[in-house]
Every structure is written in structure tokens, then in C-alpha cells.
N, C-alpha and C positions, 0 to 999 in steps of 0.2 A: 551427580554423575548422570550420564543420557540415559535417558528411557527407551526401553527400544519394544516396542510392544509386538505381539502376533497381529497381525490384520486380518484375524478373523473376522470379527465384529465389523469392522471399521471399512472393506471392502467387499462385500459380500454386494453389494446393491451396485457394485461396477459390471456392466454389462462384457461382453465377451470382444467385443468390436476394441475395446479400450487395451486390450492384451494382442491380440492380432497388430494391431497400426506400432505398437512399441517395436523401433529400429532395431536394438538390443538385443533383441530377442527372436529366432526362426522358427516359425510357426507352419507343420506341413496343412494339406488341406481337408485330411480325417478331420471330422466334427467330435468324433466320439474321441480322439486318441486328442485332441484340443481341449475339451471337457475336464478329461482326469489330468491333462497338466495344469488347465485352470486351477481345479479343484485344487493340485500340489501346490501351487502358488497359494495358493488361498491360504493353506495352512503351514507354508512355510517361510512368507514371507513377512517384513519387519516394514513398518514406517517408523520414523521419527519424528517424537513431539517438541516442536519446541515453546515451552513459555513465553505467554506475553502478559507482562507486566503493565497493568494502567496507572498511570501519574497525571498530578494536574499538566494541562496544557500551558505553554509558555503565553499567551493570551489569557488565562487565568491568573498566573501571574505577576503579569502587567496589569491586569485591572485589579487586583484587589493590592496592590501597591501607588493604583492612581497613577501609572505611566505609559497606560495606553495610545493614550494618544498622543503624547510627545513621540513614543515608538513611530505612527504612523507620519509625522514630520519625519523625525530623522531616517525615517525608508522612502523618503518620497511618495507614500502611497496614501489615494486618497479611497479611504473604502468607501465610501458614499458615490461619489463621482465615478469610481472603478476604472479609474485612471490608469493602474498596472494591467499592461497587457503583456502575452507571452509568444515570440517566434516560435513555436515549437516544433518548426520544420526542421531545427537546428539539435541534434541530441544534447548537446551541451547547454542547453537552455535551459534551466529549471524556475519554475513561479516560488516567487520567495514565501507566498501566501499558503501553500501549501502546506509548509510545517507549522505553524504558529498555534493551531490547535491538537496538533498531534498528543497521544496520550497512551498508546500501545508500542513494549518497546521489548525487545527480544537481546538476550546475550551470545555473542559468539567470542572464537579466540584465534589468536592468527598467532604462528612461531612455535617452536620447540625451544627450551618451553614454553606453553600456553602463556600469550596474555590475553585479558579477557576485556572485552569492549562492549557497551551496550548503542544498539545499533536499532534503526527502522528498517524492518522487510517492506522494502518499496518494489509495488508492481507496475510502477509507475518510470521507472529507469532502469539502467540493466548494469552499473559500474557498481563495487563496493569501495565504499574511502572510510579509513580513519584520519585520525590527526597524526601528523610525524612529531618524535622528539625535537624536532629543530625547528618546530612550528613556533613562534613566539608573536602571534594576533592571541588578542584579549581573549579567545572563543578557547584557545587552543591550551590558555593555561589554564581554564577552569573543567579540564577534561583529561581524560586517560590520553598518552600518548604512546604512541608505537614506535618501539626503540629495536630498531633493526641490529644492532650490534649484541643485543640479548639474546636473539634468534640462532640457533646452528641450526638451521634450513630455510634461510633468510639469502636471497640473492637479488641483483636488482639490473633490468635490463636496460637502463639508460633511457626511457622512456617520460618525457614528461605531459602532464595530462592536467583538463584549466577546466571549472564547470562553471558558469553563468547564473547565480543565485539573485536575482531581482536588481541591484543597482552597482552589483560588486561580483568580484570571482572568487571561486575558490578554486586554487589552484598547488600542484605539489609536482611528486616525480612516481612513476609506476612504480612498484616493488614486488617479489613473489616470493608465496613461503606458503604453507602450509593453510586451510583455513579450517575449523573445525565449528560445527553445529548441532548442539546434539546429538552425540556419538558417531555424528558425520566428517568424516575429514577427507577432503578435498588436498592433492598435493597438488603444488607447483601454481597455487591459484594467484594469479597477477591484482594488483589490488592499488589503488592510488593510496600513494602517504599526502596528506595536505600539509602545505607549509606555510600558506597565506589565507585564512578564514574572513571573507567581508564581515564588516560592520559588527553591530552588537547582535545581531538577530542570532548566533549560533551561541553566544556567550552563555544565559540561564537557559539554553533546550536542555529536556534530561537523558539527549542523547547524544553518545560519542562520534558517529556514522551515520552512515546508509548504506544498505545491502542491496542491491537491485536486482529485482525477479523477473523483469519486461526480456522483450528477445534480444537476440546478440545485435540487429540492427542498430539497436540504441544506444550501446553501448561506446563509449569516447573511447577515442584509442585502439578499436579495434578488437579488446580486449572481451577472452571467452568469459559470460557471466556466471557465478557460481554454480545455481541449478543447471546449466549446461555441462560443466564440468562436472556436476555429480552422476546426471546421465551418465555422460562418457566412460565415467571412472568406476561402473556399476554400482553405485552405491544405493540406490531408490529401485525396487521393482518395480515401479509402474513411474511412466512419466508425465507426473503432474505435483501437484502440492493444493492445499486446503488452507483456506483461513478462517479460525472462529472468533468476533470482537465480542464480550461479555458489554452488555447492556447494564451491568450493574455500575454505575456511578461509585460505589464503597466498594466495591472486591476489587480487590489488583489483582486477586489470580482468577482462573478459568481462562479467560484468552488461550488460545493458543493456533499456532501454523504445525501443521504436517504435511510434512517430504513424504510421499512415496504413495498415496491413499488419502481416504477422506472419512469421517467418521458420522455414523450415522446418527448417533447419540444428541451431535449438534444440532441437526434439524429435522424438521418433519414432511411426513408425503416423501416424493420424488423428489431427484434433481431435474430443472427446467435444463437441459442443453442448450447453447446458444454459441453456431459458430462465430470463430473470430473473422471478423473481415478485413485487417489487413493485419499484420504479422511487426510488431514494432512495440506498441502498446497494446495490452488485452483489449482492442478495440473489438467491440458486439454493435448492432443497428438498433436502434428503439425504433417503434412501430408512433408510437408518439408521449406527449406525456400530459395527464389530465389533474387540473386542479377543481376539485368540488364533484368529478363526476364528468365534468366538461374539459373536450380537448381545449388545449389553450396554445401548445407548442408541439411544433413538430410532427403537423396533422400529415405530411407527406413524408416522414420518414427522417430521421439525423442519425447519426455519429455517438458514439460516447464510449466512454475507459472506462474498466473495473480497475480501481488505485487504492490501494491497501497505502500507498505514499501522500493521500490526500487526506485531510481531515472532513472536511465537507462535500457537500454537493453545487460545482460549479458548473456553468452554464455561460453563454454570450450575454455578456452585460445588461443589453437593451432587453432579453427577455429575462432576465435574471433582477430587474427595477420592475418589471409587470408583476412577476412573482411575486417580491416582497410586498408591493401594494395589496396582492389579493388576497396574501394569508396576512394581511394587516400589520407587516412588520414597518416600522419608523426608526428615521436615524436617531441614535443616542451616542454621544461621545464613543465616537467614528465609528459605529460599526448602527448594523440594524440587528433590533429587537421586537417581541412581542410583549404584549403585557399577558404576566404568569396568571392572572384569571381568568384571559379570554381562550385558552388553551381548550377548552370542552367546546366550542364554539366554531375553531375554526377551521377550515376546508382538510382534506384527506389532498396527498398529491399522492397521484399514483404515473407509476412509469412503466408502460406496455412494451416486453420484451419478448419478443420468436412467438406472437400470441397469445402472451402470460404478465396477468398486471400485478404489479408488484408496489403493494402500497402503503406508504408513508404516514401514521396517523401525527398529528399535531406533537404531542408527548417525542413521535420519534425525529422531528425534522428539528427542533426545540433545544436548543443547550442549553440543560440549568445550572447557575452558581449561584455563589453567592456573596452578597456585596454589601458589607457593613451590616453584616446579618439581616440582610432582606433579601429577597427573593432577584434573580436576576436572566429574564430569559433571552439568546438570543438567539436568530434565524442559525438554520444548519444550512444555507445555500450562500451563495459565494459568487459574484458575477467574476468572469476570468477569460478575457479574449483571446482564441489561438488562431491565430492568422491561419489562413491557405498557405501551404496545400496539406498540411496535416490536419487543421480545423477549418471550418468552426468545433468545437466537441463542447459536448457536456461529460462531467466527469464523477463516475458514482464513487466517491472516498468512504469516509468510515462511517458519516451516517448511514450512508444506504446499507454499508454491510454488518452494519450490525445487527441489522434486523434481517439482511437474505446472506446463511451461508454461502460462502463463495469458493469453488472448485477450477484449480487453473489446470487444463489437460491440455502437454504442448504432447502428446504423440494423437491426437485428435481437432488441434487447435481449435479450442472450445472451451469456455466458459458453464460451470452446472452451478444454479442458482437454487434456493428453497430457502422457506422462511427458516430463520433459526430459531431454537429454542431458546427463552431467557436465563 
């Protein structure tokens, strides 16, 4: 059942400016008679947690079955070469590289009555899709489907809507019906049913969707994104949500996002504030970003996404081949790796954000497995081209936030970073 907790605790380190700027809500310009309504909010308000579950990554299970790299023929992609690039000026774009190490995965339920789908909170797109009952690609029978006939608050507005996954579409028809999140239910929320899934890449992911938490800009079809409509529908007191990624490799629980607030439990010090600069993806500016101590990228300033829909840390190809050379990573059946003893050895990357370096030790840039019971590490960065005029961008995915909590505030458009707690 949802948890719906007091945000005592949990908000108290939100400053006053973050309740003011919330549309929702008329704020007169008394400071003191602002104060005791903070204060009442403070103690009568509710976030909502929702669980994330860690699972091996679908790249995990391609290599310790030995068909990784056939994977990477039959995607056309060549990770070495970084041959896959992405239009991302196009919302319907998505890099198919982005999911393949995914490992945090969150349950929701769409209809009366609930059915329940496990789904990615992507900060990275702004549409939600499951699979429809009438989907019949290989992806679609090894997954929950969404049977709109089972629904009485199941309508559907004749809409159809196609996403761009690396060499293939996924493609279906809009639907609306109820969506529910942890004690959260959104009515009338428009949702794609997919009816045609590309290739094998969705067939073993261990999830059924994607939820999209980016702004309505990016959204296909026009269609309002969920946290929008929760806004709307008063269901969150404060307008933002929070993500915590558990660094623990063995726990599948701890993870977790919250709707409403942010919890402070998760990290330490302050939040680093960091406005958004353009309104699309949680795009923030890096001041630049330094390997060993030494700038190497981005001494005059770039671009880059906070992506809860990203598994790594990607970057422009051409700097993204300097990189792996200087933390000593080499190609190994397609992908690059370190060797797991040079780990105490090699360079810190740190990434300078609003004047705040935020850095990466070896251990955290590092994915360990393991393969034929031996030790197996490879690089957490990812070269990934995004054409003009949305990129170039680098893009901070789940390595980076695993180690900096991350706080999305759309009534401030701003980003709040700090180290997490493990």
C-alpha cells in the first residue's frame, strides 16, 4: 500500500523562496503571516515514496550469457567507434544506449482496476508508455500488457504516437485512464499503449515502460506529463520530486524518488542549487570538467542533463575516446573496460557545477560484474553525439547520481545537488 509520510523531516531544509514561486498556491506579502503558513505546511504536508528496485542491467545479461556482442551487430552499434549518434532536437528521438545498463526500476498502475507495470522514472523524456494487449513484437510478449477493456476509466482519444529507439520505432495509439504512484492517482492521464516494440533490445529489459519526468516541451503528442498533471490535480505540496540511487550493488531496496519534497537523510551538507538553462530536459551549465585535478573538457563552459533515464555518463564521442584513454580504459568485446587492480591508481574525474566540484572517484565511474567468476570492470562513460541545436551535451545518468543526490524543483527551475549518503 503507498506510504505517505509527514514531511517533517524531509523538508525542513527547503528554503521559503521554493513555496512562494509554487503557482498553486497565493502567497500575500506578510513575511511573518508566510512563516506560520510555511511552518503549517511543514507539518501538514505529505510526499510520496516511491520504491526503486535494483536489477542486473540488460548489458549484464548479455555478457555473462556471451551475447554481447552479437547484440551490438544486430543494433548496428559500434561502441568502440561510437558510431550511434542522436537528433535530439527531435523529442521523439531516444538513444537506444541509454537503457542497456539501466538497473533502477519503480511500480506504477494505470485503470480501475489497478494494473500494475514496472516502469523507469526518466528525467530524460516527458511521455509515459506501456505495452498494449494487441502488441505482438517479441518485446511485448515477454512483458505486462495493458488491456484497456479491463479498465472502467479507460477512454481513448484516437491519437496515435511513434518514438524513435536507435534503429527501430516504437510506436502505438494514445489512451487515458487513471495513473496511480504511490498513493498518488492522477485522473484522465493520456498515456501511449505501444503496439509495435523494435528489435530484441526491449525483449530481457526488466522493465515494462517509461514514465517521463522532463517538461511538457518534450513530450510526443502534445500530451500533459504526469508530474504536470499532478501539479495541476493538487496532489504534491511543493513542486518538485527527488531521486535517491543506493550505491549498494546487493540491496535492491533503499533507492527510492519522492513526489512532493526531498529528504535529507539521503545526503549530506546543503543542496548546491543549479538553475536550469533551458526548459526541455533538466539541462544545468558545467563550469568545466577536470580529469586528475586538470581541466581537460569544457574549459569555457558546456551543456549537460541530469537523466535518471540514463545509465552512464555520456559525452561527445571525440572527448569521450580522450577520456577513456586517460582513466586507462581499453576496448574488450565491444565495449571499454579498466583493469579491476588499477582502480587505486586512477585519476578522480570531477565535474564543476554553479562553482561546486562534484567528484567522481575510480570505484564510482567503475562498473563491476562479474564474468565466469572473475572480476569484470568497465568504464561508466559512454560517448553519445547530440547534434545542434539541442547539443553537443554531456549527460550526468545514474553513475553520477548515485553519488550526488538529485532534487528536480519545476516551481524554481533548478536542479539541488549534494553528495549522497551510501
Amino acid at each position: 500500500m503507498a506510504e505517505r509520510t509527514l514531511i517533517l523531516h524531509a523538508v525542513l531544509q527547503i528554503p521559503t523562496s521554493v513555496f512562494s514561486s509554487w503557482p498553486l498556491r497565493k502567497w500575500d506579502g506578510n513575511r511573518g503571516k508566510r512563516e506560520v503558513e510555511v511552518h503549517l505546511l511543514l507539518t501538514l504536508g505529505f510526499v510520496s515514496r516511491v520504491p526503486l528496485r535494483r536489477h542486473p542491467s540488460l548489458k549484464k545479461k548479455l555478457r555473462a550469457r556471451s551475447q554481447l556482442s552479437e547484440f551490438w551487430k544486430s543494433q548496428n552499434l559500434d561502441m568502440i567507434q561510437f558510431t550511434e549518434s542522436c537528433s535530439m532536437d527531435q523529442s521523439a528521438n531516444e538513444p537506444l544506449i541509454n537503457y542497456l545498463d539501466m538497473e533502477y526500476f519503480g511500480t506504477i498502475s494505470i485503470g480501475s482496476p489497478p494494473q500494475n507495470f514496472t516502469v523507469i522514472f526518466d528525467t530524460g523524456s516527458s511521455n509515459l508508455w506501456v505495452p498494449s494487449v494487441y502488441c505482438t513484437s517479441p518485446a511485448c510478449k515477454t512483458h505486462t500488457r495493458f488491456q484497456p477493456s479491463q479498465s472502467s476509466t479507460y477512454s481513448q482519444p484516437g491519437q496515435s504516437f511513434s518514438i524513435q529507439y536507435g534503429t527501430g520505432s516504437l510506436s502505438g495509439i494514445i489512451g487515458a485512464d487513471q495513473v496511480s504512484v504511490e498513493g498518488l492517482t492522477v485522473v484522465g492521464q493520456q498515456f501511449g499503449e505501444s503496439v509495435t516494440e523494435p528489435g530484441q533490445t526491449f525483449v530481457d529489459a526488466e522493465f515494462d515502460g517509461i514514465l517521463g519526468l522532463g517538461y511538457p516541451s518534450l513530450a510526443v503528442g502534445g500530451v500533459t506529463p504526469v508530474f504536470d498533471n499532478m501539479m495541476a490535480q493538487n496532489l504534491v505540496d511543493l513542486p518538485m520530486f527527488s531521486v535517491y540511487m543506493s550505491s549498494n550493488p546487493e540491496g535492491g531496496a533503499g533507492s527510492e524518488l519522492i513526489f512532493g519534497g526531498y529528504d535529507h537523510s539521503h545526503f549530506s551538507g546543503s543542496l548546491n542549487w543549479v538553475p536550469v538553462t533551458k526548459q526541455g530536459y533538466w539541462q544545468i551549465a558545467l563550469d568545466n570538467i577536470q580529469v586528475g585535478g586538470t581541466v581537460m573538457f569544457c574549459s569555457e563552459g558546456c551543456q549537460a542533463i541530469v537523466d535518471t533515464g540514463t545509465s552512464l555518463i555520456t559525452g561527445p564521442s571525440d572527448k569521450i575516446k580522450q577520456l577513456q584513454n586517460a582513466i586507462g580504459a581499453a576496448p574488450v568485446d565491444g565495449e571499454y573496460a579498466v583493469e579491476c587492480a588499477n582502480l587505486n591508481v586512477m585519476p578522480d574525474v570531477t565535474f564543476t557545477i554553479n562553482g561546486v566540484p562534484y567528484t567522481l572517484s575510480p570505484t564510482a565511474y567503475t562498473l563491476l560484474d562479474f564474468v565466469d567468476g572473475m572480476q569484470f570492470c568497465s568504464s561508466g562513460f559512454q560517448g553519445l553525439d547530440i547534434h545542434p541545436p539541442a547539443g553537443p551535451l554531456w549527460i550526468l545518468g545514474d553513475v553520477f547520481i548515485r553519488q550526488f543526490y538529485s532534487v528536480f524543483d519545476r516551481g524554481n527551475n533548478r536542479v539541488g545537488l549534494a553528495p549522497a549518503v551510501p
